[in-house]
C-alpha positions as CSV (number, residue, x, y, z in Angstrom):
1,X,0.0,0.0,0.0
2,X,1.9,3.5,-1.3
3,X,1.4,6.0,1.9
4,X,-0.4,9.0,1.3
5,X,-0.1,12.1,2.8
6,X,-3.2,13.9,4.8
7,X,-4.8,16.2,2.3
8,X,-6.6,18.5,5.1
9,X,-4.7,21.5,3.9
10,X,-5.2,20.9,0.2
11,X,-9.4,20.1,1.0
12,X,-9.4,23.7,3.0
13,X,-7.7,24.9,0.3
14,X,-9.9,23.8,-2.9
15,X,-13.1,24.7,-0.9
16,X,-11.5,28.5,-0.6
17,X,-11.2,28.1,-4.0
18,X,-15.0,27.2,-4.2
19,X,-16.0,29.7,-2.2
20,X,-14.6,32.0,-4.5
21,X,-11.4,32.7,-3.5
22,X,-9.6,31.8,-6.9
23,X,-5.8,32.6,-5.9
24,X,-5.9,29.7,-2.3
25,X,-3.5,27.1,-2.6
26,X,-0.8,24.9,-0.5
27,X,2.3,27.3,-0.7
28,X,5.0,28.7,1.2
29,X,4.9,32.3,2.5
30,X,7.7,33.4,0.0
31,X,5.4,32.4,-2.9
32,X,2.9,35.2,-2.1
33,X,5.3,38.4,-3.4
34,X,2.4,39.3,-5.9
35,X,-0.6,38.1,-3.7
36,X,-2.4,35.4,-3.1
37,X,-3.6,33.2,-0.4
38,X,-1.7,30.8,1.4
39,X,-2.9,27.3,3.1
40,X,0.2,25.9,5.3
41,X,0.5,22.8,6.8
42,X,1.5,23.0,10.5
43,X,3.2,20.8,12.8
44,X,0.2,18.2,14.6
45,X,-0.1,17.1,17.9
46,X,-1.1,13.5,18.3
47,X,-3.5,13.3,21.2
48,X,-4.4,9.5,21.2
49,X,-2.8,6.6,19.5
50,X,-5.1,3.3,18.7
51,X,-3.9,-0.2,19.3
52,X,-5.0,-0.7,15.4
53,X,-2.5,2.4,14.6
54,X,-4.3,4.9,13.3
55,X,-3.9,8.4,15.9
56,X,-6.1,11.0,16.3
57,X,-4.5,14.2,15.8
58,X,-4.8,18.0,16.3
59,X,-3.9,18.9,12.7
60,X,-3.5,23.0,12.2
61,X,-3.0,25.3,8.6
62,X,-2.3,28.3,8.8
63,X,-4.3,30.8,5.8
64,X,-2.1,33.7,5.2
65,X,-3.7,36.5,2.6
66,X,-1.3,38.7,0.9
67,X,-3.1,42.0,-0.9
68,X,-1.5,45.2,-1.9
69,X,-4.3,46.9,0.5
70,X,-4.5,46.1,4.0
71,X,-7.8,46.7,3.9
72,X,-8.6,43.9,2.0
73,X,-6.4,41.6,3.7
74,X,-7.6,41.8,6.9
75,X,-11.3,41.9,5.3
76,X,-10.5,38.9,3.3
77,X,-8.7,36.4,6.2
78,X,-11.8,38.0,8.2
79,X,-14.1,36.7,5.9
80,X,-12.5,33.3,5.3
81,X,-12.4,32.7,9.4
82,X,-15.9,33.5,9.6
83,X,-16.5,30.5,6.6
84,X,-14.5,27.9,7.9
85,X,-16.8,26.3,10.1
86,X,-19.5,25.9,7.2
87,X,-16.8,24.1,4.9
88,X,-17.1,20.0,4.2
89,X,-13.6,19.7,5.0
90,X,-13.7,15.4,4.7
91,X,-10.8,14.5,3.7
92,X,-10.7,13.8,-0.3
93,X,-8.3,10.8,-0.3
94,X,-10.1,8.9,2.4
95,X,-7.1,9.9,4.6
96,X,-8.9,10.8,7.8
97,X,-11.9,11.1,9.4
98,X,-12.9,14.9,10.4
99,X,-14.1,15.0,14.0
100,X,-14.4,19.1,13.3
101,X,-12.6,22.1,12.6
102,X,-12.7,25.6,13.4
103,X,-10.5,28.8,14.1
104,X,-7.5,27.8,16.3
105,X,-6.1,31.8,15.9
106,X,-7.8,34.5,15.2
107,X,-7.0,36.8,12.4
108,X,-3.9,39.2,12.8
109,X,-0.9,41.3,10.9
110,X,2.0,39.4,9.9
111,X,5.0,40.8,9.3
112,X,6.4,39.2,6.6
113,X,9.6,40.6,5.0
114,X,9.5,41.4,0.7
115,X,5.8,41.0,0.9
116,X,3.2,43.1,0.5
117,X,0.0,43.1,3.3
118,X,-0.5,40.1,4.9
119,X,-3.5,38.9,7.3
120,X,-3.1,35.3,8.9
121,X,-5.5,32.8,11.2
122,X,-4.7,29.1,11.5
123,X,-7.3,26.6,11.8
124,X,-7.4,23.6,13.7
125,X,-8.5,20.2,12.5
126,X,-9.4,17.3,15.2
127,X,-9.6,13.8,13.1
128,X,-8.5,11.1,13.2
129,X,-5.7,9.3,10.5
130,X,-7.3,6.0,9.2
131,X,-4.6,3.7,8.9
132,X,-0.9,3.6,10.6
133,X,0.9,4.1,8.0
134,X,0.3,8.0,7.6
C-alpha cells in the first residue's frame, strides 16, 4: 500500500477556491510576493494513539492573505475565518476522518519581509488518520 499524505490543507484549500477565493493554494509564504492566499501545513499534535494504529491528531493550517491593500487583507482572512466552520472539509483521499474544525487563531498582521500586506488565522482540524501508515 503506497502511503499518502493527509490532504486536510489541500481540502481547505480547494473549498476556498469554491468559495470564490480563486488565488488559495498549498504554498510557502515566499510564494505570495504578488498576492495570493496561502494554506500551510502546520506541525500536529497526536493526542491519542489506537492499538489498530491509526492516531487521532490536532492537525493546524495556517491561511495567510497577501493583498496590496490592508484593507482587504484583513477583510478577506476576516471573511475566510468567519467560513471555515461551514466548509465540508472530509478528507478527499479517504485519509482521515474529520471529527471538526474551526478557528484555532484568530486573524492578525503578519509581518512578513519582501511582501506586501499580509493577514493570517490558522485553523485547527481534530480527526483522526485512518490507517498507521500515515
Amino acid at each position: 500500500m503506497a502511503v499518502t499524505s493527509i490532504d486536510f490543507a489541500d481540502v481547505l484549500a480547494m473549498r476556498l477556491r469554491e468559495a470564490g477565493y480563486a488565488d488559495a493554494s498549498c504554498r510557502q509564504l515566499s510564494c505570495l510576493k504578488d498576492g495570493g492566499i496561502s494554506v500551510r501545513r502546520l506541525p500536529a499534535t497526536t493526542t491519542a494513539e489506537y492499538y489498530d494504529g491509526r492516531r487521532r491528531l490536532s492537525y493546524p493550517v495556517q491561511v495567510a492573505v497577501a493583498r496590496e491593500s490592508e484593507l482587504q487583507a484583513m477583510d478577506e482572512c476576516c471573511a475566510i475565518a468567519e467560513l471555515v466552520s461551514s466548509l465540508d472539509l472530509a478528507s478527499r483521499n479517504g485519509t482521515y476522518v474529520l471529527t471538526g474544525a474551526g478557528i484555532y487563531t484568530e486573524p492578525q498582521a503578519l509581518e512578513v519581509s519582501g511582501l506586501p500586506y499580509v493577514w493570517q488565522c490558522r485553523v485547527a482540524a481534530d480527526l483522526t488518520t485512518t490507517c498507521e501508515r500515515i
